[in-house]
NUFITOR-225985 format. One record per residue (C-alpha): residue number from 1; x, y negated, z; residue in one letter. Coordinates in steps of 0.1 Angstrom, whole numbers. Layout:
<nodes>
NODE  NUM  X  Y  Z  A
...
</nodes>
This chain:
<nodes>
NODE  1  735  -874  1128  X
NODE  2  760  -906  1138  X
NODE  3  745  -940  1139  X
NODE  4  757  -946  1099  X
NODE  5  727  -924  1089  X
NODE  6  701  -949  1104  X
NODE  7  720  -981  1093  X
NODE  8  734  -999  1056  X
NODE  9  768  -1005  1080  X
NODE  10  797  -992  1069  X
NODE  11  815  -967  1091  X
NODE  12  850  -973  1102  X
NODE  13  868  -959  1070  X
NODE  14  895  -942  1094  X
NODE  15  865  -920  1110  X
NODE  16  871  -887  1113  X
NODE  17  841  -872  1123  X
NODE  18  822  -851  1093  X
NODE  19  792  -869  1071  X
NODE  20  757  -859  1057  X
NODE  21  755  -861  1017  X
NODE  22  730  -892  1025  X
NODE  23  760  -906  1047  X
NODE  24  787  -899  1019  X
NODE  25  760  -917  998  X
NODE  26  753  -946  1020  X
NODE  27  793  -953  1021  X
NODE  28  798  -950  980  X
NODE  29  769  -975  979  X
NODE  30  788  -999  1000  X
NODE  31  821  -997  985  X
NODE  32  809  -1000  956  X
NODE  33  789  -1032  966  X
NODE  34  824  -1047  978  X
NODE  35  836  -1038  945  X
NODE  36  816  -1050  922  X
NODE  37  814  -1082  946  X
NODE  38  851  -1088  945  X
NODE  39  854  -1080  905  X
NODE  40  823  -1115  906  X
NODE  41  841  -1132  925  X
NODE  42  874  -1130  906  X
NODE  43  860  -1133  879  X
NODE  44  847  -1167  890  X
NODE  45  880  -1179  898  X
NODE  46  896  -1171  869  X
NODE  47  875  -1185  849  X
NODE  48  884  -1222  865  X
NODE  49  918  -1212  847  X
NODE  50  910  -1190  818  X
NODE  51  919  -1220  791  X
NODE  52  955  -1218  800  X
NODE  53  951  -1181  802  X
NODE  54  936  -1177  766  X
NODE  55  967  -1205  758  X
NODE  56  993  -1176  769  X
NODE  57  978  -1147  753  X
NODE  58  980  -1168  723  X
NODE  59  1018  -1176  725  X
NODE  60  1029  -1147  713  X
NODE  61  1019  -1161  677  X
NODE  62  1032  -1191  681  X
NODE  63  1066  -1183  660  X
NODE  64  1048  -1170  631  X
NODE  65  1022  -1205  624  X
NODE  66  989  -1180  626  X
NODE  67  966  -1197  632  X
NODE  68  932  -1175  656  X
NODE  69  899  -1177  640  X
NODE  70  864  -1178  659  X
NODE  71  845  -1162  629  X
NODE  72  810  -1160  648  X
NODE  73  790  -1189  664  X
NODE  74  794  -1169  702  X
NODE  75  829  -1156  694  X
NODE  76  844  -1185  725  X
NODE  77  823  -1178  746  X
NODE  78  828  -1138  743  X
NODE  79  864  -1144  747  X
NODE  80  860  -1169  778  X
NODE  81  839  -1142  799  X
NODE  82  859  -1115  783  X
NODE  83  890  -1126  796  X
NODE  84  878  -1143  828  X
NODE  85  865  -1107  834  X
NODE  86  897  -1092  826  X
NODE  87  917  -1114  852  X
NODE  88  892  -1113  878  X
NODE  89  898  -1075  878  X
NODE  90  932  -1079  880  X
NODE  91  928  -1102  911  X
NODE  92  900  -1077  929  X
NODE  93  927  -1050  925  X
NODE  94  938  -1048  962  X
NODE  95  899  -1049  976  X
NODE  96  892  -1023  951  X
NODE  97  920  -1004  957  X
NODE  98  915  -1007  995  X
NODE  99  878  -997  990  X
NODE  100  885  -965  970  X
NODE  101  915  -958  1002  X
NODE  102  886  -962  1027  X
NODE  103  860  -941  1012  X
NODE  104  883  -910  1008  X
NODE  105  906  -920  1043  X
NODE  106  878  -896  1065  X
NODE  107  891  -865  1047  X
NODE  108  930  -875  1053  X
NODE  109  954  -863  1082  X
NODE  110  958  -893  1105  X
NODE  111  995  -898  1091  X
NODE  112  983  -895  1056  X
NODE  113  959  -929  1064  X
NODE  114  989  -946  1073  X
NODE  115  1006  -938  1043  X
NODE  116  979  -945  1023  X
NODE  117  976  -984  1039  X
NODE  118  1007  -990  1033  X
NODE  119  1005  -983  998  X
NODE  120  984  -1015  989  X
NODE  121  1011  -1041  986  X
NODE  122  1029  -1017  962  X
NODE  123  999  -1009  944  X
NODE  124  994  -1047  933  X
NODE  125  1035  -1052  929  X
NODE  126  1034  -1023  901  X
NODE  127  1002  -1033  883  X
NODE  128  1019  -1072  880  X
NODE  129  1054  -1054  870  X
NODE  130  1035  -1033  842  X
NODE  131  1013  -1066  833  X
NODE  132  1048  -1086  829  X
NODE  133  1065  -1057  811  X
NODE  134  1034  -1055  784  X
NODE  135  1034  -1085  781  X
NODE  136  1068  -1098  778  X
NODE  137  1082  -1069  761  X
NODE  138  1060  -1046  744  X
NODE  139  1038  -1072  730  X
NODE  140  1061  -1100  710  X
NODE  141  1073  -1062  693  X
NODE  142  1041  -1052  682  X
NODE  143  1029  -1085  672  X
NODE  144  1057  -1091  654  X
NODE  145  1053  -1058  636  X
NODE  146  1013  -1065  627  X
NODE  147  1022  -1102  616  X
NODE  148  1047  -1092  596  X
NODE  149  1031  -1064  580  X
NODE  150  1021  -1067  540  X
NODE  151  1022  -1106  549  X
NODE  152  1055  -1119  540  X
NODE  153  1064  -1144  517  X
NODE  154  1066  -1120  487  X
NODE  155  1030  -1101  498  X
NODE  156  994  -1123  491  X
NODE  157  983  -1112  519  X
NODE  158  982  -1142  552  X
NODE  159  982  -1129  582  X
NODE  160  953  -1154  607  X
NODE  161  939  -1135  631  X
NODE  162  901  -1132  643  X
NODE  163  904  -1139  680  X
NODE  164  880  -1114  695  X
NODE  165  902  -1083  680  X
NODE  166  932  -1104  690  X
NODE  167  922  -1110  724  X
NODE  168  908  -1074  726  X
NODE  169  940  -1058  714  X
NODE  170  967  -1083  740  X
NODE  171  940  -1074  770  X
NODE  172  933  -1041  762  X
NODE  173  977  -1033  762  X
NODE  174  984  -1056  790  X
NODE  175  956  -1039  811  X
NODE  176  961  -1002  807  X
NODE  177  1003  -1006  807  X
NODE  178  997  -1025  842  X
NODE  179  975  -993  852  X
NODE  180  1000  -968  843  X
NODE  181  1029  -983  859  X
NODE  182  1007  -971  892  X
NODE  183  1018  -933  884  X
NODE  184  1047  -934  903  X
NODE  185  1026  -943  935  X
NODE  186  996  -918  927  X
NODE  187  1021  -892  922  X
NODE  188  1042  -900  955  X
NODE  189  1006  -899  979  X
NODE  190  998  -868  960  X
NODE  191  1035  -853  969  X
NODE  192  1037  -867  1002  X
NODE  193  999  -853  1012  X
NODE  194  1015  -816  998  X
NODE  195  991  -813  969  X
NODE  196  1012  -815  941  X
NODE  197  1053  -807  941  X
NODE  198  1084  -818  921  X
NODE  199  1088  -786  902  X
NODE  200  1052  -784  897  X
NODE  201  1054  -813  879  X
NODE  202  1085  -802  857  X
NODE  203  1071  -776  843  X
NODE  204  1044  -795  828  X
NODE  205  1067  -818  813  X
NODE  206  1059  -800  776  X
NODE  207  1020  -812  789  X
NODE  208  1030  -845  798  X
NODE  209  1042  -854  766  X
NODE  210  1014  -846  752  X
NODE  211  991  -865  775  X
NODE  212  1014  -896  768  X
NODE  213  1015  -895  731  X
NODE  214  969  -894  732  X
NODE  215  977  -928  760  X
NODE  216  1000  -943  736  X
NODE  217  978  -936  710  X
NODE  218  947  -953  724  X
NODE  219  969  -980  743  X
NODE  220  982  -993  706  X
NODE  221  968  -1012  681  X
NODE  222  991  -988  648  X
NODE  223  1003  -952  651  X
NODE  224  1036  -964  636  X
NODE  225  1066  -952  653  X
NODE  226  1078  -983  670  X
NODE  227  1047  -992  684  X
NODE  228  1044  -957  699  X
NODE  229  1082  -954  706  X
NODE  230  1075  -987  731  X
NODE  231  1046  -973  744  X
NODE  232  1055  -937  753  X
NODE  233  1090  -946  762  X
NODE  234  1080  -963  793  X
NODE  235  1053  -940  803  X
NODE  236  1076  -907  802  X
NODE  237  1098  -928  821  X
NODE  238  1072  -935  849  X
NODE  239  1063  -894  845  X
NODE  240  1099  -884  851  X
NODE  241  1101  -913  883  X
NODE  242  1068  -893  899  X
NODE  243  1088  -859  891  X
NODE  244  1120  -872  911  X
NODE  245  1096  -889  937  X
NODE  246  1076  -858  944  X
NODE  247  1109  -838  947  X
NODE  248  1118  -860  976  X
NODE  249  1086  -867  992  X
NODE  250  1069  -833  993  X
NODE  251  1056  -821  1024  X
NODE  252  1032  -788  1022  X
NODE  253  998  -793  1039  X
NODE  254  984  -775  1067  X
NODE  255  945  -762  1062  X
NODE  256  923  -790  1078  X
NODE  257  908  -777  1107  X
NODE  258  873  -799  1111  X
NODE  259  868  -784  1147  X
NODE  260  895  -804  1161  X
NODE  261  884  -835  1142  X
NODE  262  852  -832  1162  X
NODE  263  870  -835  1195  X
</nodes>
């Protein structure tokens, strides 16, 4: 039994020596503890600037004169720790991205740690490039669909929005877009580490599609064709990128001998 088994301290997450369950159990525990301690912590500091933050998810609006309604007494304060929530996970990304790395880096080739590392600046790049293109281009479309919808100046029907579904539905597309611009990367590791291939990944294109139109589906607020033409567009795109990556960065993967790990 190594010396993790009688201690809470972590083991070095580039060990390569083989754990007990209780040690694989011990090591969740602490990652998770980071986790959930850097999500707090963001959280925290965004909240010192969630006002201007609630400000820009609102701008959208700001060419059609709605007007957001709080239509419950705790419907601010729902939004302030919803959002503050929301942005502190977006700001632990890199510590939880480098804590779900370290737990799974013992069962990883030497090489394939390294690749892995080296990942984390890219991971946080792509999640900002998919929060800018949600927001910026996906969502003045689909707001500008939903505002304009049955509330023009010949329908009875004016178009204020409560702000908890507002907020919900701008977070809720801004959040999952940013996650699924990290395909790409998933896809390249996956390629790179031999477990999945570039034709692989073709044939299942006819699967893919599929897959993208349920995302699409639960990413958008309608089921109308230009809201789910914005969504899927992009996403097939990011699957056909992780096709063309995989066909360059494919490299099959030798058995993993634990005996020599124990040397």
């Amino acid at each position: 039994m190594t010396q993790h088994a009688h201690s809470l301290d972590p083991i070095d997450p580039f060990d390569e020596s083989k754990m007990t369950l209780m040690e694989h159990l011990l090591e969740l525990r602490y990652r998770l503890m980071w986790i959930v301690g850097a999500v707090a912590l963001g959280t925290m500091v965004a909240m010192s600037f969630s006002n201007w933050l609630i400000r820009l998810i609102a701008y959208p609006l700001s060419g059609y004169q709605a007007q957001l309604q709080a239509l419950g007494p705790t419907d601010t304060i729902f939004i302030f720790i919803k959002v503050s929530f929301t942005a502190g996970t977006a700001i632990a990304i890199p510590i939880i991205a480098y804590h779900l790395i370290a737990y799974v880096a013992p069962g990883l080739y030497p090489h394939e740690k390294r690749a892995l590392l080296m990942l984390l600046p890219a991971i946080m790049l792509l999640f900002l490039a998919g929060a800018a293109f949600a927001f910026f281009v996906m969502l003045p479309v689909a707001v500008g669909f939903l505002q304009t919808f049955l509330s023009g100046p010949q329908d009875v029907i004016k178009a204020d929005w409560a702000v908890d579904r507002y907020i919900s539905l701008v977070t809720r597309i801004v959040f999952w877009i940013a996650v699924s611009f990290e395909t790409p990367l998933v896809f390249s590791f996956l390629a790179r580490i031999g477990l999945v291939s570039g034709p692989a990944l073709l044939r299942f294109w006819r699967h893919a599609i599929v897959v993208i139109a349920i995302l699409a589906a639960a990413i958008t607020p309608t089921i109308d064709p230009v809201n789910m033409a914005i969504v899927m567009g992009p996403l097939f795109v990011l699957y056909m990128m992780s096709v063309g990556l995989a066909y360059l960065l494919y490299r099959p993967r030798d058995p993993r001998n634990f005996s020599d790990d124990l040397e």
